[in-house]
N, C-alpha and C positions, 0 to 999 in steps of 0.2 A: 830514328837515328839521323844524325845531320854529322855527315861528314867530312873533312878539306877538300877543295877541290882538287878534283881529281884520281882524289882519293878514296877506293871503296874495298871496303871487308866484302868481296865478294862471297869467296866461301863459306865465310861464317855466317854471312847474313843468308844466305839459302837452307843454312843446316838450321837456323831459325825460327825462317818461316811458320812452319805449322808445327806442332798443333795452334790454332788460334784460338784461346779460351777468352773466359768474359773478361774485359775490362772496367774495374769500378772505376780507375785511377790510375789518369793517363799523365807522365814524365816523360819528360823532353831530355835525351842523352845525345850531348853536340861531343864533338871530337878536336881540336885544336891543334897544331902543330906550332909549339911556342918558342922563339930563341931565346927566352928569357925567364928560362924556369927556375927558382928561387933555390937556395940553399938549404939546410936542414932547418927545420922550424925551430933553434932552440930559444929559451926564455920563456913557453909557454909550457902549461901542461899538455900533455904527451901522453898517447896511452899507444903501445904495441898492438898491432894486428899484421900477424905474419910478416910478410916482407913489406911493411909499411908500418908507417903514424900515424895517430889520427891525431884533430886537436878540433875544436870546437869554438868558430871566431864568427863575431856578428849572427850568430842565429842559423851558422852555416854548418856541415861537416865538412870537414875539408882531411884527405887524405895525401898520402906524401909519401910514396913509391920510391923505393931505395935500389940500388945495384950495388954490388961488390965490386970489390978488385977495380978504382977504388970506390968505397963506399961515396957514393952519390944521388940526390936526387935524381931520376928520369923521368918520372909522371907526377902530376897531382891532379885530383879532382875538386869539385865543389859541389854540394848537395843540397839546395834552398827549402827542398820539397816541392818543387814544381819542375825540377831543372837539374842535372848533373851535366856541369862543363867538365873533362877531361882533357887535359893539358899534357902533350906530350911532347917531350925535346925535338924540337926539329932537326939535330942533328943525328937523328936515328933515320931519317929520310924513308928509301924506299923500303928498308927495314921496317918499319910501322909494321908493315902488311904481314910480314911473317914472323915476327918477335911479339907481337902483343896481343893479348888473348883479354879482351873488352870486355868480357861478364867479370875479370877482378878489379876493372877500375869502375864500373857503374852503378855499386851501393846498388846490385842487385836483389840482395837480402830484403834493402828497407823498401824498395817496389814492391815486389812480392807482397808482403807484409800489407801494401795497401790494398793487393786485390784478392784477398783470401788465400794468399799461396804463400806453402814453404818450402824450402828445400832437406829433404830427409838424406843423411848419411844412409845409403842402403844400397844393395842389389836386388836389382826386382824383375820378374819376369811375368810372362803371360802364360796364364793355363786356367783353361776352362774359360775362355771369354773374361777373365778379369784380370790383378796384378796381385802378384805375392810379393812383397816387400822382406826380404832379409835384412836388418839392422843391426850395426853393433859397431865398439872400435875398428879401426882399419887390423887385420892380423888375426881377428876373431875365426874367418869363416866363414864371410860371407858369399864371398867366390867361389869355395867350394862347393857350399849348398847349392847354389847355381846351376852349378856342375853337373851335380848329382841327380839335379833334377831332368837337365838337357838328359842324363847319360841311361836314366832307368825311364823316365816316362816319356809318350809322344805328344806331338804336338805343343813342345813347348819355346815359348820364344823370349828372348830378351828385350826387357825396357829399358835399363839404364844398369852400367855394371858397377856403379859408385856411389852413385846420387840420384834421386827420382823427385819432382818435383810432384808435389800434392797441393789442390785446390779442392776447395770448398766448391761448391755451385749448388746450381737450382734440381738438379739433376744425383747431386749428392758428392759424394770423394770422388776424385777422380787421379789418377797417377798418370802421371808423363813423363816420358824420354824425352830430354832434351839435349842438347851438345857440349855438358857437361859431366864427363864420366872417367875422371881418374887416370891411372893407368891401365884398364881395363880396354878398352877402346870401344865397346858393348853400349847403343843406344838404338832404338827406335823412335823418330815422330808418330808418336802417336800417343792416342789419349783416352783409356778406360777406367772403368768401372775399378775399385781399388780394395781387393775381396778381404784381405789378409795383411795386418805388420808383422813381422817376427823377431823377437828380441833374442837374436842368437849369444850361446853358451856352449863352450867346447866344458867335453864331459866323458868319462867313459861307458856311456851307455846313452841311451837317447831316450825322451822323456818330457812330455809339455807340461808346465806349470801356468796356471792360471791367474792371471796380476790382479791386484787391485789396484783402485784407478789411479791412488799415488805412484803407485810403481809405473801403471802404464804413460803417466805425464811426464817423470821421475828420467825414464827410458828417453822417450819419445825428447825431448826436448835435451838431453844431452847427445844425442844426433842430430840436431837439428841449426841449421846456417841462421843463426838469428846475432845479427849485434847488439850484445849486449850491454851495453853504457848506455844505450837510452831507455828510459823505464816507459816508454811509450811502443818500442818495438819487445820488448818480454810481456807484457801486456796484451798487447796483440797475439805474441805467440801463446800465451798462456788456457786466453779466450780462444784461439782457435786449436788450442789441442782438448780441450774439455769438450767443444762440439767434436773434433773426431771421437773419441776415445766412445763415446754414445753411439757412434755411428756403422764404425770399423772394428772387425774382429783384432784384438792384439793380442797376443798372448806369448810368452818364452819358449822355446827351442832348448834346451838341452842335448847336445849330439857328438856324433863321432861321425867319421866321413866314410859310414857307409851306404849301403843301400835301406839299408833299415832307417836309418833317421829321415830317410823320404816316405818310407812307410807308415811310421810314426805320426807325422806330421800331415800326409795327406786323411789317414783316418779322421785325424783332427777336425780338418777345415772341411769333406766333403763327408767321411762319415762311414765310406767304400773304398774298397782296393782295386 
């Protein structure tokens, strides 16, 4: 990270630090404080990504961070693939530090993507030395299962209450907490062994159904933080959900938010109550 002077994300950059996993491919993310940040990109094509634009010029991505009230640019980035510069209004000043949250302008996705990692829509916790991943839409359920689990069994702890980031390595799947998690405010640094995904379903009874491997890519990749207008990063994501899916138990949850659908499920994965 290269910063303005003077200027540092201290908080964020400590909640960062670890876990340290392997690097294939290393990008350089500089930060800018610009008096001269450009107006809406129109005349080009334009494609929506939440509260920004993206648009695709010289070989570059280039994003384009909008505010309301009134609608205005306040950040852009640029993306070469060696490099994301980040351009932000200088007149947001010492504000930087506490208005802007740096993993939505660093084209964190398409990093990832280079060093075998994605980011999973999910709440994941630790029990038995590994990670159980709950996935599904936001409003599914996944907090609850969580829940459920902290509240009927011991020794269980939370990885990420939102989002869980998964790498490949030499070592195999590995799930990590990182400083990305919703409104949940639920993460651990740390980095294990990745036992279970769960493709949660509200139901009136609880009940595991077993996917086939469509289903489980099907699932797995419509929670999944990948930009998709480049057919180089679905591609990567595509090859890297084929090697999990070989690797990691995945299977659906069907549940109700009692204690039984913890029971259900633990039979599942260990075998024992």
């Amino acid at each position: 990270m290269v910063y303005p002077d003077g200027l540092r994300l201290l908080e964020w950059e400590e909640k960062f630090k670890a876990p340290v996993l392997p690097v294939t491919k290393s990008v350089t993310v500089e930060f800018v404080m610009d008096e001269n940040i450009p107006g809406y990109p129109d005349g080009e094509e334009i494609f929506p990504l939440q509260n920004a634009v993206h648009i695709k010029r010289n070989g570059c991505d280039m994003r384009f961070y909008l505010a309301e009230n009134p609608k205005r640019v306040t950040a852009f980035s640029v993306y070469d693939g060696e490099r994301v510069t980040v351009h932000t209004d200088a007149a947001l000043g010492a504000d930087f530090a506490f208005m802007f949250r740096p993993w939505h302008y660093m084209h964190l996705e398409d990093i990832l993507l280079l060093n075998n990692a994605l980011i999973l829509h999910s709440a994941s916790i630790i029990y038995k030395g590994g990670a159980i991943a709950f996935s599904a839409p936001s409003g599914t359920g996944k907090t609850t299962q969580t829940n459920l689990w902290h509240k009927y069994r011991e020794g269980v702890k939370d990885l990420n209450g939102d989002k869980t980031l998964i790498q490949k390595t030499d070592k195999g799947f590995l799930a990590c907490g990182f400083p990305i998690f919703g409104g949940s405010m639920r993460f651990e640094q740390e980095a294990v062994p990745l036992h279970s995904v769960i493709v949660v379903r509200r139901g009136e009874k609880d009940g595991i159904r077993r996917l086939n491997d469509l289903e489980k890519i099907t699932a797995l990749y419509s929670e999944s933080t990948v930009f998709s207008l480049y057919r180089e990063n679905v591609e990567r994501a595509f090859d890297f959900l084929e090697d999990f899916i070989k690797s990691v138990n995945v299977v659906e949850l069907t549940c109700t938010m009692n204690e039984s659908a913890v029971d259900v499920l633990e039979e599942e994965l260990f075998g024992t109550l």
